[in-house]
Backbone bond lengths (Angstrom), bond angles and torsions (degrees), N, CA, C in turn:
res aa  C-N    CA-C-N  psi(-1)  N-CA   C-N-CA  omega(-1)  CA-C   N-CA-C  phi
1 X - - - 1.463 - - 1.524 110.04 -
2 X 1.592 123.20 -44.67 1.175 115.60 167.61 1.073 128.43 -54.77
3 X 1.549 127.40 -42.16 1.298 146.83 -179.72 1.789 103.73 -42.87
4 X 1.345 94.70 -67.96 1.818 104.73 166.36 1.228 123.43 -41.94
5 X 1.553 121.73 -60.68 1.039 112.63 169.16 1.610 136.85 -24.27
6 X 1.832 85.84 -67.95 1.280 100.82 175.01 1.489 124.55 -61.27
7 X 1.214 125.84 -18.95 1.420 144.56 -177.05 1.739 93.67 -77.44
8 X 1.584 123.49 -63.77 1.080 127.11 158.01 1.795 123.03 -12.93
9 X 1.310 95.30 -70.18 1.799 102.04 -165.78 1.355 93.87 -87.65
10 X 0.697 136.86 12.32 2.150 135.81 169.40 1.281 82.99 -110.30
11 X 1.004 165.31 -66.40 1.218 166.46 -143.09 1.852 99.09 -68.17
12 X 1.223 96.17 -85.56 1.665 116.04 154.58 1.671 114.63 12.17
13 X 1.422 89.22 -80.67 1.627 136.25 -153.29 2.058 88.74 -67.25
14 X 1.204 95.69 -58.19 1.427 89.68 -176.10 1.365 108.06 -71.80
15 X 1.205 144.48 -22.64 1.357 142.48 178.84 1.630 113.46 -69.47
16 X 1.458 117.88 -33.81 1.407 128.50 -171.90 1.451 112.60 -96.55
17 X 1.436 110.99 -20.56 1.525 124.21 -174.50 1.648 114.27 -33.51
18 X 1.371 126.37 126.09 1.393 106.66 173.91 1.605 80.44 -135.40
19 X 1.680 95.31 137.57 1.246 105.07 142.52 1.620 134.14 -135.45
20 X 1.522 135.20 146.27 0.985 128.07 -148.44 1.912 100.70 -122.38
21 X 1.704 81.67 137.26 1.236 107.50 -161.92 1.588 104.39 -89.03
22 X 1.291 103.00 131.42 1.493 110.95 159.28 1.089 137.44 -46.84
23 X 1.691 131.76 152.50 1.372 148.76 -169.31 1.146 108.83 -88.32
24 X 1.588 117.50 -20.50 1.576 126.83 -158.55 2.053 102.20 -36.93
25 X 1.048 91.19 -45.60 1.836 89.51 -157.27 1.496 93.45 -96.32
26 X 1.791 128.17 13.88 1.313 92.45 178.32 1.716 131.70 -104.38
27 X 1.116 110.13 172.98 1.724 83.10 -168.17 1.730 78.75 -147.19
28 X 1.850 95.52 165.27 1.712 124.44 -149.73 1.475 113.86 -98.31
29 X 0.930 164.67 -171.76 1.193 149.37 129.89 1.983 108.28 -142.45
30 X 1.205 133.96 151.79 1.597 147.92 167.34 1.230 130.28 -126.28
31 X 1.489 107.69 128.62 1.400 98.39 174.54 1.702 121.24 -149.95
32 X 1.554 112.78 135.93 1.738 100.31 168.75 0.980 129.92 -132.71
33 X 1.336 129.48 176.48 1.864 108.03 -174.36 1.355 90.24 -167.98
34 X 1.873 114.70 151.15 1.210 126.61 158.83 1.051 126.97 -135.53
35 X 1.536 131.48 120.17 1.259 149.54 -178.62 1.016 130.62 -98.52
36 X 1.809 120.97 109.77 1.417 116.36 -179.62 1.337 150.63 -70.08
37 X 1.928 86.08 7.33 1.624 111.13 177.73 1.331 115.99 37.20
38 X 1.112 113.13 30.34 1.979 123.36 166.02 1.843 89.14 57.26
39 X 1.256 128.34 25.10 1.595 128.17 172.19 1.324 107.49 -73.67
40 X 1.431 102.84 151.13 2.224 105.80 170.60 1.630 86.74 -79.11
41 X 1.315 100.43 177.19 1.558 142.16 -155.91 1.476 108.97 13.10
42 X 1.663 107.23 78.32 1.389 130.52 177.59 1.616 93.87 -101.49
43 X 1.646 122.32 -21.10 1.135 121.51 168.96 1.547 107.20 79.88
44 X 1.231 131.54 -82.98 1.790 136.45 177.21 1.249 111.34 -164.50
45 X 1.587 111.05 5.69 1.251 112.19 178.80 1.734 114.69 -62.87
46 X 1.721 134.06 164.31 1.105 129.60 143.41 1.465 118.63 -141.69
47 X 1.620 111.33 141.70 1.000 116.49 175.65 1.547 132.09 -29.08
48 X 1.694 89.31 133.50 1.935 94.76 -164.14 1.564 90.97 -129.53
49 X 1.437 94.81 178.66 1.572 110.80 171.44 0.992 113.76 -172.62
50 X 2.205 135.54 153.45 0.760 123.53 -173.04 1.434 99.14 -155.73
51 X 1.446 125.06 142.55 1.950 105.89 158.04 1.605 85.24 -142.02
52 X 1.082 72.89 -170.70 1.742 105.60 -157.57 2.346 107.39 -152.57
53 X 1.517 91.80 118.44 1.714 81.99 170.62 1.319 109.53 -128.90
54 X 1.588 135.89 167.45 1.054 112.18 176.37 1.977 93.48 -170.82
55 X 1.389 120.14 158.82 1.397 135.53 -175.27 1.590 91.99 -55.08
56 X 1.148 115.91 -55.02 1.460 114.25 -143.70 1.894 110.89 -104.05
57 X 1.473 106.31 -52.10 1.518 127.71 -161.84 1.205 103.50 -146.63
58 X 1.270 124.02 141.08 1.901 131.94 151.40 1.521 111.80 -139.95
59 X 1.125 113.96 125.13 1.389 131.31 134.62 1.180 154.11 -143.33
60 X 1.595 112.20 133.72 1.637 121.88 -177.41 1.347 113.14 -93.21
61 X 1.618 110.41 152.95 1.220 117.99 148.13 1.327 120.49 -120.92
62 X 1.468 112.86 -164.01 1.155 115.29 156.66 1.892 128.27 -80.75
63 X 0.814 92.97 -17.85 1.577 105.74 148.43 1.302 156.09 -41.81
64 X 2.104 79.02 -22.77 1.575 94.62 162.26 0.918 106.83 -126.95
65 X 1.470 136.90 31.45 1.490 137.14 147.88 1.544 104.70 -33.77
66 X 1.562 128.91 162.40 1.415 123.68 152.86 1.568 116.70 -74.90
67 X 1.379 107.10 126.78 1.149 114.17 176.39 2.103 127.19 -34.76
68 X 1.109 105.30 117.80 1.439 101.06 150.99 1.466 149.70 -150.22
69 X 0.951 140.92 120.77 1.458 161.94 174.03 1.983 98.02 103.71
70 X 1.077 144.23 -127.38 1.356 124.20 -150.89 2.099 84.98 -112.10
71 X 1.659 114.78 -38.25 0.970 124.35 -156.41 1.332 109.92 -92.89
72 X 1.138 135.50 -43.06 1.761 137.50 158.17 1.837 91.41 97.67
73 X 1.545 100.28 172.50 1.615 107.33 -179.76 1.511 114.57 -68.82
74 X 1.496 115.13 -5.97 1.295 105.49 174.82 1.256 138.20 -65.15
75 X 1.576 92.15 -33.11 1.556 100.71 173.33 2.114 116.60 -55.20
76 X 1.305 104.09 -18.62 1.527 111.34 178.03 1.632 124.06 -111.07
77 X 1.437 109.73 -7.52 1.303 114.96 161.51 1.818 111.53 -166.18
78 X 0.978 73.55 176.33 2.324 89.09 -159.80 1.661 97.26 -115.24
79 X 0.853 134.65 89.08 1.844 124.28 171.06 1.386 131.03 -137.76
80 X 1.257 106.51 127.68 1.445 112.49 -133.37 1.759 95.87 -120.32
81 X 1.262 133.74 151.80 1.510 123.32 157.91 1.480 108.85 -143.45
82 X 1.057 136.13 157.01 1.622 144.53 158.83 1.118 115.26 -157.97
83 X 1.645 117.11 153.99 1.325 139.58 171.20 1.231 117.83 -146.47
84 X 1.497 125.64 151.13 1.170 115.36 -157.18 1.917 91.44 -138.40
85 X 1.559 116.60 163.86 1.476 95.92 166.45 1.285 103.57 -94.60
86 X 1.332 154.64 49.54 1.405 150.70 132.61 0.912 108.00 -66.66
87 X 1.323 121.85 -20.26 1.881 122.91 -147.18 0.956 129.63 82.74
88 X 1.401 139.02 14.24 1.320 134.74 165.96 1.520 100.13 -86.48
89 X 1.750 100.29 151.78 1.245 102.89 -170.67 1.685 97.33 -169.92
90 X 1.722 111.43 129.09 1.380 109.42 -175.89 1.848 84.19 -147.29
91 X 1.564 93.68 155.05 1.054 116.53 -168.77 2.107 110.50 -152.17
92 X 1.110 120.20 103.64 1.494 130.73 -150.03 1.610 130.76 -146.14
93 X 1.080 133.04 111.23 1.473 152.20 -167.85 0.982 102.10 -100.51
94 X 1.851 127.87 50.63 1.457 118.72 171.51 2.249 108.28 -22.21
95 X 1.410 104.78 -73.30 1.642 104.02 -169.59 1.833 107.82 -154.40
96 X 1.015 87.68 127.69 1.475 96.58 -174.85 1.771 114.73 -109.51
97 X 1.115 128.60 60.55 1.623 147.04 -166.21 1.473 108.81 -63.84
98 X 1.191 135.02 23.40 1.829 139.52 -155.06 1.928 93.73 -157.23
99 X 1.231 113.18 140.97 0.977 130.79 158.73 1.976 116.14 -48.71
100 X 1.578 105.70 143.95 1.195 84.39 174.02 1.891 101.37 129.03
101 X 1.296 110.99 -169.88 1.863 107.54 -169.59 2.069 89.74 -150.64
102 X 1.369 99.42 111.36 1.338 95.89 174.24 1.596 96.48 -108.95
103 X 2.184 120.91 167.55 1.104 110.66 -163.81 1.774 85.79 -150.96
104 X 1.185 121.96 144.31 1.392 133.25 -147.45 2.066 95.21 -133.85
105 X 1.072 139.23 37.80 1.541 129.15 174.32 1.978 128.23 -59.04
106 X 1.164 114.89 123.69 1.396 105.91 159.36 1.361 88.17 -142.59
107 X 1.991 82.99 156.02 1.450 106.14 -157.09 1.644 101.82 -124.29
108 X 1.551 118.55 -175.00 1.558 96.84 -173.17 1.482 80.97 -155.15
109 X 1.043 158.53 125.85 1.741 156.03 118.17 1.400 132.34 -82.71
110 X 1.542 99.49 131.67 1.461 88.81 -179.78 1.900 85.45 -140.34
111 X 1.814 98.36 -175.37 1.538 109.12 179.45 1.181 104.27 -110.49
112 X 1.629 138.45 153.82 1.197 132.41 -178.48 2.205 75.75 -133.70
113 X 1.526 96.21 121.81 1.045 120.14 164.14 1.647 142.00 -141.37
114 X 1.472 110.18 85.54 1.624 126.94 -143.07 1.456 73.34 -75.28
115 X 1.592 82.30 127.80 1.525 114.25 149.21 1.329 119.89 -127.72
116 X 1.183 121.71 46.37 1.270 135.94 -140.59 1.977 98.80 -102.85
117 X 1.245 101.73 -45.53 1.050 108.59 -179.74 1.921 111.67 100.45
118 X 1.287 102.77 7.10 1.456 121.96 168.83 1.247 118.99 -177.02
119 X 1.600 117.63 169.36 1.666 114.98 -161.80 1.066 115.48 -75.22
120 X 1.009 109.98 132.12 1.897 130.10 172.64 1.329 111.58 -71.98
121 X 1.415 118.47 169.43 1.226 123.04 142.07 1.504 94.05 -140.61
122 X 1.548 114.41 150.27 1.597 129.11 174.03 1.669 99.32 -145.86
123 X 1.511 73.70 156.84 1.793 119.95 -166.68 1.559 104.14 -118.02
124 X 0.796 90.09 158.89 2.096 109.10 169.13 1.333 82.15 -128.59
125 X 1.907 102.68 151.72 1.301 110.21 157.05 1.148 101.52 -128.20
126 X 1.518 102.99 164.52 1.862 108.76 -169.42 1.472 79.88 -148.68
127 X 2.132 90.78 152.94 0.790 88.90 161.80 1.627 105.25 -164.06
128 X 1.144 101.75 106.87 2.027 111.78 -152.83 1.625 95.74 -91.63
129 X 1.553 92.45 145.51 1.627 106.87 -168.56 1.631 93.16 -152.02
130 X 1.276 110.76 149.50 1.454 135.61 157.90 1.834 102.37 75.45
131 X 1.150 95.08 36.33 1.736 100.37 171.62 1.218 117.83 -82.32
132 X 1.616 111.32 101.82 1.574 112.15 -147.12 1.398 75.54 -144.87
133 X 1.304 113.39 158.07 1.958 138.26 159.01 1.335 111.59 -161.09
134 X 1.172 105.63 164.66 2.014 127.67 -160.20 1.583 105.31 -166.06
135 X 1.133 102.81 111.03 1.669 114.87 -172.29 2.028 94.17 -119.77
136 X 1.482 93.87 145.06 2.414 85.10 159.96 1.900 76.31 137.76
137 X 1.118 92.22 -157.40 1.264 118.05 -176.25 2.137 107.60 125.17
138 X 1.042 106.95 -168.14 1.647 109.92 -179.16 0.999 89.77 -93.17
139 X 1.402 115.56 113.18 1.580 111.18 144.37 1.546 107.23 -136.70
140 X 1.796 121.79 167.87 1.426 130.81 -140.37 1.771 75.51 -73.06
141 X 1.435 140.21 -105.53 0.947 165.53 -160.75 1.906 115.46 -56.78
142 X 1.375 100.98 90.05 1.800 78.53 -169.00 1.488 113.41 -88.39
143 X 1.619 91.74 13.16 1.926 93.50 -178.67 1.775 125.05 -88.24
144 X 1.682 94.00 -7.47 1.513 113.05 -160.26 1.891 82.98 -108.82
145 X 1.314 134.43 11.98 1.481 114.13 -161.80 1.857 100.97 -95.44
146 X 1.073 131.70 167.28 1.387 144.92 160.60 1.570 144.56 -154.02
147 X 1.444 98.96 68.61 1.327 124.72 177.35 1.467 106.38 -54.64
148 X 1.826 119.47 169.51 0.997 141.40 169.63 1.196 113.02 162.86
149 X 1.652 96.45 136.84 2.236 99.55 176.36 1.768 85.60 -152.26
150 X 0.750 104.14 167.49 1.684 135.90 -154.63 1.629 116.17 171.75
151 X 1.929 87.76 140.07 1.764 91.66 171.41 1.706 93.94 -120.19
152 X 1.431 91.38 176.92 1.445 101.77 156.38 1.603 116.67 -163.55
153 X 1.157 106.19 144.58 1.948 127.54 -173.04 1.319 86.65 -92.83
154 X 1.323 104.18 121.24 1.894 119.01 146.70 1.095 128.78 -131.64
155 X 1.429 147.83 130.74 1.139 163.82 -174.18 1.387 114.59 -107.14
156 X 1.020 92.29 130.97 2.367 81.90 -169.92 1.714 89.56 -137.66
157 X 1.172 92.47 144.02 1.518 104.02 171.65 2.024 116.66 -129.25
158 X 1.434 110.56 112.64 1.464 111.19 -144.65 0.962 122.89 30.17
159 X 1.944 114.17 68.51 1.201 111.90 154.49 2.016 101.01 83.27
160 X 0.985 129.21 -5.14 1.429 148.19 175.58 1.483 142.35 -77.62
161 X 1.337 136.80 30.13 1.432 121.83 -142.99 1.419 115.22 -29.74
162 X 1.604 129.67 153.19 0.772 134.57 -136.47 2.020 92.00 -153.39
163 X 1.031 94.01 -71.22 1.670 110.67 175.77 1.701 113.68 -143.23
164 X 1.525 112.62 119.79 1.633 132.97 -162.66 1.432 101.91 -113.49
165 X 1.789 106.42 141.63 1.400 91.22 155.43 1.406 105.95 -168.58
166 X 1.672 117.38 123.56 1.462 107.06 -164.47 1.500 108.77 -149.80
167 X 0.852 117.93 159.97 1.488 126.13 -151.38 1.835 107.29 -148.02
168 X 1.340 138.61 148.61 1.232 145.50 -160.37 1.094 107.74 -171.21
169 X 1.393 123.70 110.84 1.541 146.87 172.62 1.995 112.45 -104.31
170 X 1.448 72.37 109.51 1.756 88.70 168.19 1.074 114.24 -104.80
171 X 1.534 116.19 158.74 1.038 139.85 114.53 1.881 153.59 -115.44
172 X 1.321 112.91 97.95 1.309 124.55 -156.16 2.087 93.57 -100.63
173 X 1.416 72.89 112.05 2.035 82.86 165.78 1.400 93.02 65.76
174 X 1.511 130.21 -124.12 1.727 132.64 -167.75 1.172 111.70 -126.76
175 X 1.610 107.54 30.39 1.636 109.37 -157.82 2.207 90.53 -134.81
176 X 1.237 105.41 99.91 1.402 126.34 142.31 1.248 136.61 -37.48
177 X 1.395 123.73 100.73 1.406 130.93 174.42 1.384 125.69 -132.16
178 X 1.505 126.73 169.92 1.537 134.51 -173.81 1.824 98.30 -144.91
179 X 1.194 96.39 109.46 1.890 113.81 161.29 1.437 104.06 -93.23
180 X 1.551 112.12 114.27 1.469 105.14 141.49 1.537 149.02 -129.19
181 X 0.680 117.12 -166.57 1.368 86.08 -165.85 2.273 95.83 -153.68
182 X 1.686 103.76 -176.58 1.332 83.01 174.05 1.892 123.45 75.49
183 X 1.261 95.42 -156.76 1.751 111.41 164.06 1.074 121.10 -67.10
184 X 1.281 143.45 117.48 1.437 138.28 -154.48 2.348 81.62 -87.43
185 X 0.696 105.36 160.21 1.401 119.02 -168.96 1.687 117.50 -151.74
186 X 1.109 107.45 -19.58 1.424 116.51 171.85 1.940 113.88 138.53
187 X 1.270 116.82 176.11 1.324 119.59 -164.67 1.771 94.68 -119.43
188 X 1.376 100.11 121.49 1.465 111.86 169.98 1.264 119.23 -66.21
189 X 1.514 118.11 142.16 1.346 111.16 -168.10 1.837 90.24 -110.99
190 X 1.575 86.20 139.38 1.686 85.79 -160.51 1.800 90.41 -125.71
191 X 1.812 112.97 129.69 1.148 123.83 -176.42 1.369 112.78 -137.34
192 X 1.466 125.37 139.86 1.482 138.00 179.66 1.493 122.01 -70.72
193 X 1.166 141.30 166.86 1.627 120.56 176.64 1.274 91.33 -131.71
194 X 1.699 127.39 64.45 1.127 131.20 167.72 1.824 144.55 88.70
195 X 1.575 85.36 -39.57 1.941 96.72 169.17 1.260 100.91 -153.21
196 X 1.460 119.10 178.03 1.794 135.90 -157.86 1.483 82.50 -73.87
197 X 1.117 150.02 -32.77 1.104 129.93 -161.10 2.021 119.34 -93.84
198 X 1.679 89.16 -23.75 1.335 86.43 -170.72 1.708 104.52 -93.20
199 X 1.451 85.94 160.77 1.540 102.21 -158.65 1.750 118.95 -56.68
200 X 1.750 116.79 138.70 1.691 100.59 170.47 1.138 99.90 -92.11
201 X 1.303 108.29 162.46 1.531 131.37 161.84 1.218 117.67 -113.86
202 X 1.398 108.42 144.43 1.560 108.18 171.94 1.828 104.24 -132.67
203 X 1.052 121.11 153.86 1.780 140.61 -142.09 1.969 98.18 -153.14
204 X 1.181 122.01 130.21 1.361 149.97 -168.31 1.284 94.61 -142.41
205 X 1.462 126.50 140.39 1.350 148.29 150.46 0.809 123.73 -55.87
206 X 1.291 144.90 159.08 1.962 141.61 173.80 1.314 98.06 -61.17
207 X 1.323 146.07 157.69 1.232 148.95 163.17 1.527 97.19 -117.49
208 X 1.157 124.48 145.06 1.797 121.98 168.57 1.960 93.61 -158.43
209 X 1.127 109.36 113.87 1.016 138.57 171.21 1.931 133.72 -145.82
210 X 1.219 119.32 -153.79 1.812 112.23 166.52 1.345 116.06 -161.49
211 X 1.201 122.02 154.17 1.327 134.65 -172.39 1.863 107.56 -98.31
212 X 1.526 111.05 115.34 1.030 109.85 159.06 1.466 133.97 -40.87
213 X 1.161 133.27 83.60 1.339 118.32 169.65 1.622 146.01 -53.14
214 X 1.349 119.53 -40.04 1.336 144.99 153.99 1.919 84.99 150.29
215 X 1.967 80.68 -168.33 1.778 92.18 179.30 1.624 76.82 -122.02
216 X 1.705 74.84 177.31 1.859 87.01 -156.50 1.850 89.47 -148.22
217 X 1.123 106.07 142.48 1.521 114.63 179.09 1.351 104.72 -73.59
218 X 1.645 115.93 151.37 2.037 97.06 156.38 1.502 112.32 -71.28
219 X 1.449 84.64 149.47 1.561 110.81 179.38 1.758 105.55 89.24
220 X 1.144 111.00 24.25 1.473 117.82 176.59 1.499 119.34 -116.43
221 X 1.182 122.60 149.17 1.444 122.47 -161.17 1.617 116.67 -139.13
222 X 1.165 119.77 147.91 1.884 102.81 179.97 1.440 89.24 -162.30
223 X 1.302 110.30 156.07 1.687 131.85 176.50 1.543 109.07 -101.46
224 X 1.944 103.78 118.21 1.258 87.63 -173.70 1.697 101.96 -121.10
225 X 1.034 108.06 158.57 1.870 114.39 -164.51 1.095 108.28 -129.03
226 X 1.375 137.35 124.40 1.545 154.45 146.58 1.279 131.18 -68.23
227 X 1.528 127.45 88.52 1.576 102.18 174.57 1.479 114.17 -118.14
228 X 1.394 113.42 161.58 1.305 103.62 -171.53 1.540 82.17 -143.99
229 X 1.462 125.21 144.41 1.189 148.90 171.53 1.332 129.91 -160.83
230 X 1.521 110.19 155.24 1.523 128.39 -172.08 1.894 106.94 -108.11
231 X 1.037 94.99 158.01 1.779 100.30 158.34 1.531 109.62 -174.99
232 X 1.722 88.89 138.79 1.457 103.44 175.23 1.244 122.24 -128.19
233 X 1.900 120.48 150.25 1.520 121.62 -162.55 1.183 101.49 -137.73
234 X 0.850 137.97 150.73 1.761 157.15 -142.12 1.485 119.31 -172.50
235 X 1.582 111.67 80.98 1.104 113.75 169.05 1.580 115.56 -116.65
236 X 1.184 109.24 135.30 1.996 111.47 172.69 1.251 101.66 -147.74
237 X 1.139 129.43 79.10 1.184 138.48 154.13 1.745 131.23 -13.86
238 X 1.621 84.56 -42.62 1.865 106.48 175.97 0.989 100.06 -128.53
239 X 1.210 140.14 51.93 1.241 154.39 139.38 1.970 132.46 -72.31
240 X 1.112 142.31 -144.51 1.023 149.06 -170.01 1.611 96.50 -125.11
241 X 1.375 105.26 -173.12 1.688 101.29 -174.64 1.593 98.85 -97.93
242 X 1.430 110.44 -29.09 1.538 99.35 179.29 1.670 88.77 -165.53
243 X 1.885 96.28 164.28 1.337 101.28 176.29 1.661 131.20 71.92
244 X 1.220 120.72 -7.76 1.439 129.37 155.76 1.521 129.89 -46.89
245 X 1.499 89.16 -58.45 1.301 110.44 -164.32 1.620 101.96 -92.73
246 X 1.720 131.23 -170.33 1.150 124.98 132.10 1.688 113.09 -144.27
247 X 1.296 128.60 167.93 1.178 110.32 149.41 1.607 113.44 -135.30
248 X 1.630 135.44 159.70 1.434 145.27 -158.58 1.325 115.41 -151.09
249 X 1.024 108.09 133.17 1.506 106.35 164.19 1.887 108.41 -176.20
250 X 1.421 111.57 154.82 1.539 101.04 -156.83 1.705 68.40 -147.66
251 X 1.276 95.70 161.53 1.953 138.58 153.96 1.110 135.96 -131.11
252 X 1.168 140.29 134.23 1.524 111.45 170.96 2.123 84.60 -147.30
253 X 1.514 81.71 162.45 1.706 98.49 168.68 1.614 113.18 -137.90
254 X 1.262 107.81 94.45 1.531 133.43 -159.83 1.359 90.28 -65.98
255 X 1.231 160.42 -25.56 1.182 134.13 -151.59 1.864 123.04 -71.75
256 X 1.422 104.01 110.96 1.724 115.71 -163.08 1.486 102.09 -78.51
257 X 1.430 103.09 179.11 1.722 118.28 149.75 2.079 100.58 -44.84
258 X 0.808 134.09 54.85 1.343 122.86 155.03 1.878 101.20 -154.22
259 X 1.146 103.92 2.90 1.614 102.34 -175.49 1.936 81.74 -111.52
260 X 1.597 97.76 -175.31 1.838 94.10 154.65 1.655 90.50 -145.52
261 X 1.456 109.66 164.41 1.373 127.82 -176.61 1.600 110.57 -76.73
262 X 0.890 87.26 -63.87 1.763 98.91 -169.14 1.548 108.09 -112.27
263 X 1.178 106.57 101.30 1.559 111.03 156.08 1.440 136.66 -92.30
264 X 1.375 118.48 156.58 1.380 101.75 172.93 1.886 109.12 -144.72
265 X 1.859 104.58 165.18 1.030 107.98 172.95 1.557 119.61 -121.70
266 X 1.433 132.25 178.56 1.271 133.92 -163.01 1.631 85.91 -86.50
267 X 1.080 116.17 159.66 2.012 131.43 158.52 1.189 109.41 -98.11
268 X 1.528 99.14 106.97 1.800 113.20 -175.40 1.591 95.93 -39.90
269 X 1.253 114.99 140.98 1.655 110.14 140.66 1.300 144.59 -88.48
270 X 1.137 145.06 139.41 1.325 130.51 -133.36 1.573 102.40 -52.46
271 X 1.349 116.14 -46.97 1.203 114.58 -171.28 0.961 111.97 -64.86
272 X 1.184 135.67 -2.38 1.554 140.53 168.73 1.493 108.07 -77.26
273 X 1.464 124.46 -56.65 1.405 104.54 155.33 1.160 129.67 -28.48
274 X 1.650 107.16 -68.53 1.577 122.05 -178.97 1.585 99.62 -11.18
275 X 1.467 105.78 -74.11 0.895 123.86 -137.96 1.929 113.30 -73.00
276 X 1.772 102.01 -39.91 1.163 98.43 170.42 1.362 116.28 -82.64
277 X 1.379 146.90 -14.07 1.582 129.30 138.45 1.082 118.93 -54.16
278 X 1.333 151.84 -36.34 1.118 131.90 160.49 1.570 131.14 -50.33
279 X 0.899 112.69 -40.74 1.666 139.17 160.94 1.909 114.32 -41.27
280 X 1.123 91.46 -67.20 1.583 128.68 179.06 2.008 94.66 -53.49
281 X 1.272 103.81 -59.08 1.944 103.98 174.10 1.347 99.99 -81.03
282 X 0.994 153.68 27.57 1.251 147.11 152.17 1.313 102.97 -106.60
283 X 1.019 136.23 -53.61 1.885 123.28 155.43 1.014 122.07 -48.45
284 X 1.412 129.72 -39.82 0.977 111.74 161.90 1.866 158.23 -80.84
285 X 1.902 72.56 5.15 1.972 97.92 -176.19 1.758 77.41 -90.55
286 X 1.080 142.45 -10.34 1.855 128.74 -147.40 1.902 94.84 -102.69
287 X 1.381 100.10 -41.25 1.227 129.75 -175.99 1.495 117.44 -56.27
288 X 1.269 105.41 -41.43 1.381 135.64 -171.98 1.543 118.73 -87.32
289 X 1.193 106.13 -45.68 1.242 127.56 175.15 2.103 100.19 -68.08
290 X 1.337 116.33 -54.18 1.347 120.33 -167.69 1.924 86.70 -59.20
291 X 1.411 116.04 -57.06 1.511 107.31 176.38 1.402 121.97 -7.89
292 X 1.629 90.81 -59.19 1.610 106.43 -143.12 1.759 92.81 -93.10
293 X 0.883 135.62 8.34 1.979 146.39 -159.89 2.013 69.95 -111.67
294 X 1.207 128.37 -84.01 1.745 140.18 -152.43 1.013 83.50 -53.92
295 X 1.714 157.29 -58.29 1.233 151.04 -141.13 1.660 104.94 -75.10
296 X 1.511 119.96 -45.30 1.249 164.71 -165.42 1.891 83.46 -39.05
């Protein structure tokens, strides 16, 4: 019975094993852009773009658009991205007041290379927070308006999706909606601020879960990529030339140097099953038996 036991919790032990893989090799990447989609009340703005990559940290704003005329695109939208190799990573459309589709990306890569000396299996963990948007503002006509912002989580494995998950909050005319698509992740709770003009909001729960990666033999290697992004669209046709309206929405996936990205576990060997079902019916013949002694 001891023998089992012990065969049991070694058995166990290797099945539950996690170990967590280092950042050493991973590196960040940022990016944003705004497009005036040939839309009215683009005002004088023109399409810009910018990224940013780096070993350690990146972040863009709109701030580093190229400058134009005395006031620049800031004065009509706020958009922000970063990634870090800890894993923190936010991506955000404070307000976008100008006609047009702005786009907010940070990215995350690292290498998963078992040197383990047997097969792995690894995970990514995620864990998305503050998935919030707010579309409305005064404008003449709220039946002609067409808002929209949306993020989406991707995980790619060489270049591969792996695990998706994305979500898109409209508003077309006075009528409120949620597209999703992907990993179902939860249902936005979507609320009015009183009249056609004042702004909706829509609200998502923290999600914290992980992305299967595959298992990987030792001496095997794969490139794995994180992106997380926003986008926002701003159309009012019968609207003002700028600044009426707005649209918002932010993400971020906080996990620092105190969480880890990618973990991994050993790949039972068969006899490792063997061994913990066998184990597993031996508790349960002991179990069974004590039943039937109390019934007695």
């Amino acid at each position: 019975m001891r023998t089992t036991q012990t065969a049991l919790r070694r058995a166990t032990s290797l099945a539950i094993c996690a170990m967590a893989i280092g950042s050493a090799r991973a590196d960040v990447a940022t990016a944003i852009s705004y497009d005036t989609q040939n839309l009215q009340h683009t005002s004088w703005l023109v399409p810009a773009a910018v990224n940013q990559s780096d070993p350690v940290a990146s972040a863009v704003s709109v701030a580093n658009f190229p400058p134009i005329g005395t006031a620049g695109h800031g004065t009509y939208m706020d958009i922000y991205a970063s990634s870090k190799a800890s894993g923190q990573m936010e991506v955000a459309i404070d307000r976008l007041r100008a006609g047009g589709r702005v786009d907010s990306v940070a990215s995350w890569h690292d290498t998963i290379n078992n040197q383990s000396g047997n097969s792995q299996n690894y995970r990514m963990n995620l864990d998305l927070s503050s998935l919030n948007a707010s579309m409305g503002g005064f404008i003449s006509n709220t039946s002609q308006r067409d808002f929209r912002a949306g993020f989406v989580a991707n995980v790619l494995v060489n270049g591969i999706s792996v695990w998706q998950t994305a979500q898109t909050f409209k508003l077309t005319g006075n009528q409120a909606s949620v597209v999703k698509n992907g990993v179902d992740i939860g249902d936005a709770t979507v609320t009015q601020g009183g009249s056609d003009n004042a702004d909706f909001s829509f609200a998502l729960s923290n999600y914290q879960g992980s992305a299967n990666l595959g298992s990987f033999a030792s001496g095997q290697s794969a490139d794995v990529t994180y992106q997380l992004s926003t986008f926002a669209y701003w159309d009012d046709p019968a609207g003002c030339s700028y600044e009426c309206g707005q649209v918002s929405i932010r993400a971020v996936d906080p996990l620092g140097a105190g969480g880890s990205r990618i973990v991994s576990a050993p790949v039972p060997e068969p006899e490792s099953y063997a061994l913990l079902l066998g184990g597993l019916g031996v508790v349960a013949g002991v179990v069974a038996r004590r039943r039937r002694a109390l019934l007695k």
